[in-house]
Wavefront OBJ file of the C-alpha trace (Angstrom):
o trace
v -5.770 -14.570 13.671
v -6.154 -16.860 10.574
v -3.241 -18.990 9.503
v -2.628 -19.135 5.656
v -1.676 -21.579 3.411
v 1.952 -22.272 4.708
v 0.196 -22.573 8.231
v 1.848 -19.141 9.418
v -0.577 -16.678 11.904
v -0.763 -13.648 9.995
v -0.886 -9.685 11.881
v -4.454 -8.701 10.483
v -4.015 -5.677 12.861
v -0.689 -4.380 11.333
v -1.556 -4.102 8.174
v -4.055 -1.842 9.099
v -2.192 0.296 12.192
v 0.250 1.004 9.497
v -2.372 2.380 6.907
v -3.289 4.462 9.951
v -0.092 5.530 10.604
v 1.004 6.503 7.169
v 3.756 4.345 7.208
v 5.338 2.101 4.408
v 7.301 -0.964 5.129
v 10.694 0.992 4.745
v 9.605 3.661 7.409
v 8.565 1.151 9.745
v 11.608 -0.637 9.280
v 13.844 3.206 9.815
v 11.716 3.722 12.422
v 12.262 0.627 14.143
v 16.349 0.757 13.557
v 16.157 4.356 14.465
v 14.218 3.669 18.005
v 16.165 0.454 18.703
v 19.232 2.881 18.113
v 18.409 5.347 20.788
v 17.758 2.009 23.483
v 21.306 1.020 21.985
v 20.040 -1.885 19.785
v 21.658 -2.483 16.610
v 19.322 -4.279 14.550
v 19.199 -4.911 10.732
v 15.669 -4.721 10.133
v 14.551 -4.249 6.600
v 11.159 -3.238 4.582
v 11.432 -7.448 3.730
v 11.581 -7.867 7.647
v 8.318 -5.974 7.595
v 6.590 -7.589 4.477
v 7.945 -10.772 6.604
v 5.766 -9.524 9.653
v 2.993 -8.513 7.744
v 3.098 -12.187 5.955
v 2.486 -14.026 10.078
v 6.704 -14.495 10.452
v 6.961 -13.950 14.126
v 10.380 -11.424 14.715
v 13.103 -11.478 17.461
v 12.733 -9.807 20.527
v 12.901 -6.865 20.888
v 11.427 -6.159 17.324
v 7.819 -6.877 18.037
v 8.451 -4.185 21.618
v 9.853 -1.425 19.340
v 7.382 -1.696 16.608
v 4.233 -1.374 19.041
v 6.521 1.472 20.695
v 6.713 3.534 16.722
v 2.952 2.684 16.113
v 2.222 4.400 19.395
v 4.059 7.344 19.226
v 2.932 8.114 15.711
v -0.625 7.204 16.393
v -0.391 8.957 19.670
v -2.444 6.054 21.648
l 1 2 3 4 5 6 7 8 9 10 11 12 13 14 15 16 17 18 19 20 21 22 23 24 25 26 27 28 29 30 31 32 33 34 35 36 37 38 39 40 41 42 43 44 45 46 47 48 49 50 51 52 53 54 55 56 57 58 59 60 61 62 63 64 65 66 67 68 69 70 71 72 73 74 75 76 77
């Protein structure tokens, strides 16, 4: 991962999964609320939380769990 100028790790690979995916920052983010929902999470994550994660900012647990759980069941892998 390379760090940019405020020293954060970006996600090189997200950027791209979500290209892949065909999902904007707003989907994600309904995506995310809506699969947190069904585990009984309430969580207030935003397209900015996304741009955020895209940017290297590191979320709470168990954002970074339910994101890799949407990418997989849209990308099927």
């Amino acid at each position: 991962m390379e760090r940019d100028g405020r020293g954060a790790a970006g996600n090189s690979d997200l950027p791209v999964l979500l290209s892949e995916a065909g999902l904007s920052n707003a989907a994600l983010a309904r995506a995310v609320v809506t699969t947190g929902s069904e585990e009984g999470v309430h969580l207030g994550t935003t397209a900015t939380s996304v741009k955020r994660m895209l940017d290297g900012s590191q979320p709470r647990w168990p954002v970074p769990r339910l994101v890799a759980k949407v990418l997989t069941r849209v990308l099927r892998r």
